[in-house]
C-alpha positions in Angstrom: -27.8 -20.7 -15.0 -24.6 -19.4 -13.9 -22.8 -16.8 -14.7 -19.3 -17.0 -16.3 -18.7 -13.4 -14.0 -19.9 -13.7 -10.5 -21.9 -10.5 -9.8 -20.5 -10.3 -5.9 -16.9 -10.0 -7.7 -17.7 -7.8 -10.5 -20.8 -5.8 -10.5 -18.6 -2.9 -8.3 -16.9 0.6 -9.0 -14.8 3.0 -6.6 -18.3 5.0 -6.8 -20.3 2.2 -4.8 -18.2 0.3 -2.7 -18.0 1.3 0.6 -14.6 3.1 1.2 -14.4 3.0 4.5 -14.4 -1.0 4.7 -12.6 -2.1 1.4 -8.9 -2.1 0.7 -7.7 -1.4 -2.8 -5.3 -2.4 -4.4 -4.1 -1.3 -7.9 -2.0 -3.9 -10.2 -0.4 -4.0 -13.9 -1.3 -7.2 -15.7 0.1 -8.4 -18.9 -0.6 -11.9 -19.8 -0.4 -14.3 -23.1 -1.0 -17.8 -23.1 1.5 -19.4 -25.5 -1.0 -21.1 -28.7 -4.3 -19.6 -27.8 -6.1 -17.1 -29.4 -8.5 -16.3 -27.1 -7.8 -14.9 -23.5 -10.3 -14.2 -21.6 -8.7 -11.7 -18.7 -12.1 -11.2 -16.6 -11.6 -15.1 -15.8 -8.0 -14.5 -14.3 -9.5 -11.5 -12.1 -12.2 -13.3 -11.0 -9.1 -15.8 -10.2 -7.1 -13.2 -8.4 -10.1 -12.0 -6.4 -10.8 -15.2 -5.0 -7.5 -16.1 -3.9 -7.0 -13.1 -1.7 -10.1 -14.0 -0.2 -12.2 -16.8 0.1 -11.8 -19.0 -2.8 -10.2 -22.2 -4.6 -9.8 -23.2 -7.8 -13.0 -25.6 -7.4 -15.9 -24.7 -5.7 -16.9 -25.8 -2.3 -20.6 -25.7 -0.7 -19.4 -23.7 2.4 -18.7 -20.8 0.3 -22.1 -19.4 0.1 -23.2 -16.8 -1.8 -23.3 -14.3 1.7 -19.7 -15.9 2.7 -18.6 -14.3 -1.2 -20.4 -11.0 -0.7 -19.2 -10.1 2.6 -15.8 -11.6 2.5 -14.6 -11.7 -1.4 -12.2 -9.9 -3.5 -13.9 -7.7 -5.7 -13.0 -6.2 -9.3 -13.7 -1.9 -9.1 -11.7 -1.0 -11.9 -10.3 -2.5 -15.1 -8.6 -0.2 -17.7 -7.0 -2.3 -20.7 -3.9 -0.7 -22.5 -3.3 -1.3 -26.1 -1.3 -4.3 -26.9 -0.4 -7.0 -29.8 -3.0 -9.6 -30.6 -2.8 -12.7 -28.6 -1.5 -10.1 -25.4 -4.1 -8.5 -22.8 -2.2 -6.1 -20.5 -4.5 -3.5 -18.0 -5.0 -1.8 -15.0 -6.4 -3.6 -12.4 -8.1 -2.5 -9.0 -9.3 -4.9 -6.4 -10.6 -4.2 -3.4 -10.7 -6.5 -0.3 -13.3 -6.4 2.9 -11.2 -5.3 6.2 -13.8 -7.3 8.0 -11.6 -11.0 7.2 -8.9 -9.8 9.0 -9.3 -6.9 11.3 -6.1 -4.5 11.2 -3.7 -7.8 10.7 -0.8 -6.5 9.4 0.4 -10.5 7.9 -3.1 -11.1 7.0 -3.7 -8.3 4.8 -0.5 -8.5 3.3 -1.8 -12.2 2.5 -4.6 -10.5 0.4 -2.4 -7.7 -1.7 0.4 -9.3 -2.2 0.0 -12.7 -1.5 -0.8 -15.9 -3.7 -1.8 -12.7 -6.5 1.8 -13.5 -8.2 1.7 -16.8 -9.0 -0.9 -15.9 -11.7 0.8 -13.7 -13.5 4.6 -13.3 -14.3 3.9 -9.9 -15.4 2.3 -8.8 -12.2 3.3 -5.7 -9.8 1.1 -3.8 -7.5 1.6 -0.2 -7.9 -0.6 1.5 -5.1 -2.9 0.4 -2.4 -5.5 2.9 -0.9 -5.7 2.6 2.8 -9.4 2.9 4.4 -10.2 5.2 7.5 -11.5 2.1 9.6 -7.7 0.3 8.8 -5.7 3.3 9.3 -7.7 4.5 12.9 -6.3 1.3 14.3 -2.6 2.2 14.0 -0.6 4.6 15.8 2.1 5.2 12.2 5.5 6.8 13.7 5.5 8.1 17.0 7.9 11.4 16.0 7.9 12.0 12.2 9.7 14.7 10.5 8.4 17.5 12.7 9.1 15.1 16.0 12.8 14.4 14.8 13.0 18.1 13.9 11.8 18.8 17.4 14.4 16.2 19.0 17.3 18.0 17.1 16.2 21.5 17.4 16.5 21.7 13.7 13.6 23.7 11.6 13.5 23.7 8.0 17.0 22.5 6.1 18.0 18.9 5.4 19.3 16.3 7.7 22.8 14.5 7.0 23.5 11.1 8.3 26.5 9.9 8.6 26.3 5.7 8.0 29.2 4.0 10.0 31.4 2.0 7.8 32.6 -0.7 6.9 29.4 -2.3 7.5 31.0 -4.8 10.0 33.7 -5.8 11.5 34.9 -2.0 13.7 35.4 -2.6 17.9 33.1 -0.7 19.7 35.9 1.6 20.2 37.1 2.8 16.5 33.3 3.3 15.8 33.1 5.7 18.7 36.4 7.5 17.2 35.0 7.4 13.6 31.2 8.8 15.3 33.1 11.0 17.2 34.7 12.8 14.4 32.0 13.0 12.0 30.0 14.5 14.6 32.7 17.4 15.4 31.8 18.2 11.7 28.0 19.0 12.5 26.3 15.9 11.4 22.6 15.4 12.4 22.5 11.6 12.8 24.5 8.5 13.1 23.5 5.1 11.9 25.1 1.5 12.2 25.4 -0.3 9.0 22.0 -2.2 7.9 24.6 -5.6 8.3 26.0 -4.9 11.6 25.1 -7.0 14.2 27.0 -9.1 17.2 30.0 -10.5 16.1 33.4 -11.6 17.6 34.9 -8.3 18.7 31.8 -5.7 18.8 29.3 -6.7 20.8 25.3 -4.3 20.8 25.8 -2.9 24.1 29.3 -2.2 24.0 29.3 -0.7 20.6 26.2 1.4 21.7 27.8 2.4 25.1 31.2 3.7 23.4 29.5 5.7 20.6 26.5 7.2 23.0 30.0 8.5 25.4 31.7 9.8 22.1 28.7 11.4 21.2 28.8 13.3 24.8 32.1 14.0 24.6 31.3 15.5 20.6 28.2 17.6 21.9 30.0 19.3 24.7 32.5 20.8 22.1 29.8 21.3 19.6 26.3 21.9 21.9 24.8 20.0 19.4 22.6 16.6 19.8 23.2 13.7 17.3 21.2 10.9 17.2 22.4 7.6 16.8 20.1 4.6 15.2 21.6 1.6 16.3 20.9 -1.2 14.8 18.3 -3.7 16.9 17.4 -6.2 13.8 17.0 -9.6 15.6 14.1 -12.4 15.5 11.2 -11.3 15.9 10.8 -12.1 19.7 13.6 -10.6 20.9 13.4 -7.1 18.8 11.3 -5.5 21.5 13.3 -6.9 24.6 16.4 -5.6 22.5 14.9 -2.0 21.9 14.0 -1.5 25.3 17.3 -2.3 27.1 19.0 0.0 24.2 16.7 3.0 25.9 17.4 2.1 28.9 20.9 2.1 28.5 20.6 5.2 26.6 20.1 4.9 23.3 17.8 7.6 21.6 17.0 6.1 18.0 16.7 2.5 16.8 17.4 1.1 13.3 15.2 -1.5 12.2 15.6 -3.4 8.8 12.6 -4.8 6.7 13.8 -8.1 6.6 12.1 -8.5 10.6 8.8 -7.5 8.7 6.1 -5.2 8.5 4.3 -6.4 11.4 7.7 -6.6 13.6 8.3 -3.0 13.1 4.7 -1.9 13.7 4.8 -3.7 17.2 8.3 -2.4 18.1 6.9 1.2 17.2 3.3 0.8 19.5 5.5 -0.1 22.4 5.1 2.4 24.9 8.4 1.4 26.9 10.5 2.4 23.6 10.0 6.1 23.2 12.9 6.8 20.4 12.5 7.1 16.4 12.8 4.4 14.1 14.8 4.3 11.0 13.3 1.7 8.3 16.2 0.2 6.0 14.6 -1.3 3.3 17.1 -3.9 3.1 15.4 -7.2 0.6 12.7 -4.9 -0.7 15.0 -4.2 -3.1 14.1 -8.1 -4.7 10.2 -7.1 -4.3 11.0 -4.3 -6.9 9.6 -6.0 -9.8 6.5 -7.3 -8.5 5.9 -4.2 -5.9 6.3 -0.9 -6.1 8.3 1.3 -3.8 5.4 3.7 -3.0 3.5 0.8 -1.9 5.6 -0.1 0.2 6.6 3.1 1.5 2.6 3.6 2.0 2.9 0.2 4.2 6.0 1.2 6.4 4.8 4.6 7.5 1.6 3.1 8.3 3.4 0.7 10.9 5.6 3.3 12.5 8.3 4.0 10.6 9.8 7.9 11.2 12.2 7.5 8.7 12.7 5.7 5.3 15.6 4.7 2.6 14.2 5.7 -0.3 15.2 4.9 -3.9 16.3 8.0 -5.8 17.3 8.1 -9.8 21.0 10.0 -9.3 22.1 6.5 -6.9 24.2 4.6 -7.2 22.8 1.8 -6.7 19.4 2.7 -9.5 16.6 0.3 -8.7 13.4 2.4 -9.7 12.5 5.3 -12.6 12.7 9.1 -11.4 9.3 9.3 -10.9 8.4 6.4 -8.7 11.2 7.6 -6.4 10.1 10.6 -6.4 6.6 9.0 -5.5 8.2 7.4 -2.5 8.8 10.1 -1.1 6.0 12.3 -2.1 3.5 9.3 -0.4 5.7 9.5 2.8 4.8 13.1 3.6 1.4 13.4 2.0 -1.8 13.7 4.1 -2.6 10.1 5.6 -5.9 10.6 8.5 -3.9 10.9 11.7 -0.6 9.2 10.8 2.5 11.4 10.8 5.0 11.6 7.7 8.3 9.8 7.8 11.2 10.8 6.6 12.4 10.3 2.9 15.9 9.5 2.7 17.4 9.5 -1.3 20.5 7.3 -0.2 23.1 4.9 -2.2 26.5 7.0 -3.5 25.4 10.0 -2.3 27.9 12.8 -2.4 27.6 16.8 -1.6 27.6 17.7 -5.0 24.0 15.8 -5.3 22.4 18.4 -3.3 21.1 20.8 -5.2 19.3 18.3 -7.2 18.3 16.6 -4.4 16.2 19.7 -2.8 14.5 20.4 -5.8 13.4 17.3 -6.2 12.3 16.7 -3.1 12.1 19.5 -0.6 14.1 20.0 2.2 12.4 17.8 4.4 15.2 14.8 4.0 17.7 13.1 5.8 20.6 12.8 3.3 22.6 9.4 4.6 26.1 9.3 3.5 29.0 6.5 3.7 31.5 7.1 1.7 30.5 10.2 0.1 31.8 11.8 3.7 34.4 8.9 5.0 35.8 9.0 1.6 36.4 13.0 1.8 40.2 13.8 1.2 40.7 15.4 3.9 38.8 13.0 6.6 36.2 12.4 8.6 35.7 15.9 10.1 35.7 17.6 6.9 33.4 15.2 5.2 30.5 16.3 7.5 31.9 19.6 7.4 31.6 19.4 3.2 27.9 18.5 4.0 26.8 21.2 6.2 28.3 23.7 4.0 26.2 22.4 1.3 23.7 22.4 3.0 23.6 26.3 4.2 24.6 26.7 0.1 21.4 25.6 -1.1 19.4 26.7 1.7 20.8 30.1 1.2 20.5 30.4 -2.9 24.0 29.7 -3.2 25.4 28.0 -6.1 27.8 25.2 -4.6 30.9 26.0 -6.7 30.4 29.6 -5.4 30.3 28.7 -1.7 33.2 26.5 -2.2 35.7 29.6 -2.9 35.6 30.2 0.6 35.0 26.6 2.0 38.3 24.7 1.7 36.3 21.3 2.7 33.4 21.5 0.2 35.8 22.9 -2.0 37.8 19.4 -2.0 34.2 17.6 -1.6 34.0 19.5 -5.2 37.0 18.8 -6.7 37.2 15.2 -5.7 33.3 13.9 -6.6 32.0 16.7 -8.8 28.5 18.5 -8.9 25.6 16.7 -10.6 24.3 19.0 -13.7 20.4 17.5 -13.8 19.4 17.1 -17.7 16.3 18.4 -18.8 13.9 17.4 -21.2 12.7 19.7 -23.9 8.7 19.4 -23.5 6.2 21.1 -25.4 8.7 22.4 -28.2 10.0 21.0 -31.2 13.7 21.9 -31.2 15.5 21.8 -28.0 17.8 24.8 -29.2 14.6 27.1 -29.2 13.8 26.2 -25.3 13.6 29.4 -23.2 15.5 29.0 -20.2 13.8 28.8 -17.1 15.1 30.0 -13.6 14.5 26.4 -11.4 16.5 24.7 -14.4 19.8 27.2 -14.2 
């Protein structure tokens, strides 16, 4: 007789499967079905299984019973949460066999986050656990935080990126001047606009022959190297040929957006003939939100190469995620992973020098902080809305309240006066009255 649970789907825990072989991925599931009264959730699972693997919604001879136990989905964890009658909402892990498809970058994606969604509305996948025989076939990013901190010379404070605005629409020349002058105010980096691209009067290689020159011109005042990510997003077959005459013709970092795909960017990073970092803009992830979750896909861009990373941060101001699961972005971008090097968080969107404090203890001071407006839009220009950013910078790294360091900083100062300093609430854990809370030194 059969079985309403197939055994090859079910009969599994993280304990017994083989780790090394099986990818898991962890979901949230909350289903009803309108005018029933039973719901039986192991049947969707066994549903959800299938599809990433080798199954339809009728059965067909050629899926054996070996073709299901080497090749299916399979349920290792289910961890139901309270909810109303007629609701079932839980934890779900599933865990997929490496073997269907190698270390296929589309292909797997097919499996985790593929036909999944279309079985519940109220479906997002919160983490996926990489396996030692997937990982071991990619390279991740070729420099990482302590190759980009090598490249610049820089050892322990936070990066500041200046992002080149208005998105589109500059010549290659008035980029250059606006480069040049936020790098005579000490920033780190330089990035084109996630938008920019060839258009009538700025064409790639004049724009990135202009602003490498300023840069030149910038570093022999300064002696300091910026990088510059310009921006190589293009179909997929041309994104290589595109990177590799940018290097040639000097370029020393690329910016890549999402929208060219996982696999796109792990390709563009393996390519030996493109030896410069690669900033990861997140660009549409940002409508994967509710069905994804950043960490995941943070997990998933480090993996193919990325050495940087926009990441979603609480104080933004654009707020797409809860405190903690930006916080989780970053903290999965720099935690061990077998051989692959961290990338770079990056807490972006209305950032502003009076964030910065915050920003450190939240996240440590390996971060590249990017900034539009929050330096363009200094009162005093360009110049001084880097210079408000280093000075913040040495503030914090030095113990130094930013209103203090100001006194003597005309440019942070008027960073100060014109944007403000974030004051982080706290919550009162652990006590009954807030008014009875002992103040604690990280919180002053």
């Amino acid at each position: 007789m059969k079985r309403y649970y197939d055994p090859d789907i079910f009969n599994h825990t993280l304990d017994g499967i083989d780790r090394d072989e099986h990818i898991v991925a962890t979901y949230y599931v909350e289903d009803t079905v309108p005018g029933e009264d039973f719901i039986d959730h192991f049947a969707l699972m066994q549903s959800m299984a299938l599809e990433g693997s080798t199954g339809t919604w009728v059965e067909v001879k050629e899926e054996t019973p070996e073709v299901r136990r080497r090749l299916s989905g399979k349920m290792l964890g289910y961890y139901e949460i309270p909810a109303p009658e007629g609701v079932k909402k839980a934890v779900v892990q599933l865990g997929f066999p490496i073997s269907a498809w190698e270390g296929n970058i589309p292909m797997m994606l097919l499996s985790i986050s593929g036909n999944c969604f279309a079985y519940s509305k109220k479906l997002r996948l919160l983490d996926v656990i990489f396996p030692k025989n997937l990982v071991k076939q990619f390279q991740g990013p070729k420099f990482g935080i302590e190759g980009i901190r090598k490249l610049l010379g820089i050892e322990k404070r936070p990066l500041v990126l200046h992002i080149i605005k208005p998105k589109m629409g500059m010549t290659p020349e008035s980029t250059a001047e606006q480069v040049y002058q936020t790098a005579l105010g000490g920033v780190d980096m330089v990035k084109d606009d996630e938008m920019c691209s060839d258009v009538y009067n700025c064409k790639f290689e004049d724009r990135l022959s202009a602003v490498m020159d300023a840069l030149k011109r910038a570093e022999k005042k300064t002696g300091k190297k910026v990088l510059y990510f310009v921006s190589i997003t293009d179909e997929v077959n041309r994104i290589n040929e595109k990177a590799r005459k940018a290097v040639k013709a000097g370029a020393n970092a690329l910016l890549l957006t999402y929208s060219a795909g996982p696999s796109a960017l792990r390709v563009l990073a393996e390519d030996p003939e493109v030896n410069a970092p690669i900033l990861l803009h997140p660009s549409h992830m940002i409508a994967m939100t509710p069905r994804i979750s950043w960490p995941v896909m943070a997990k998933i861009c480090r993996l193919c190469g990325a050495d940087m990373m926009l990441t979603p941060t609480y104080w933004s101001s654009i707020p797409m995620v809860s405190l903690e699961e930006g916080l989780r972005t970053a903290q999965v971008k720099t935690a061990p992973f077998y051989h692959i090097k961290k990338t770079w968080p990056m807490p972006c969107a209305g950032m502003y020098p009076g964030l910065l404090p915050t920003l450190v203890k939240e996240y440590g001071t390996d971060i590249v902080i990017p900034a539009g407006g929050g330096m363009l839009g200094h009162p005093m220009g360009y110049t001084a809305g880097a210079m408000a950013w280093r000075q913040a910078i040495d503030a914090v790294m030095e113990g130094i309240p930013l209103e203090e360091a100001a006194r003597t900083k005309p440019e942070l100062k008027a960073a100060i006066d014109h944007w403000g300093v974030l004051k982080r609430p706290h919550t009162p854990w652990l006590r009954i009255s807030p008014k009875y809370q002992p103040k604690r030194p990280h919180e002053e």
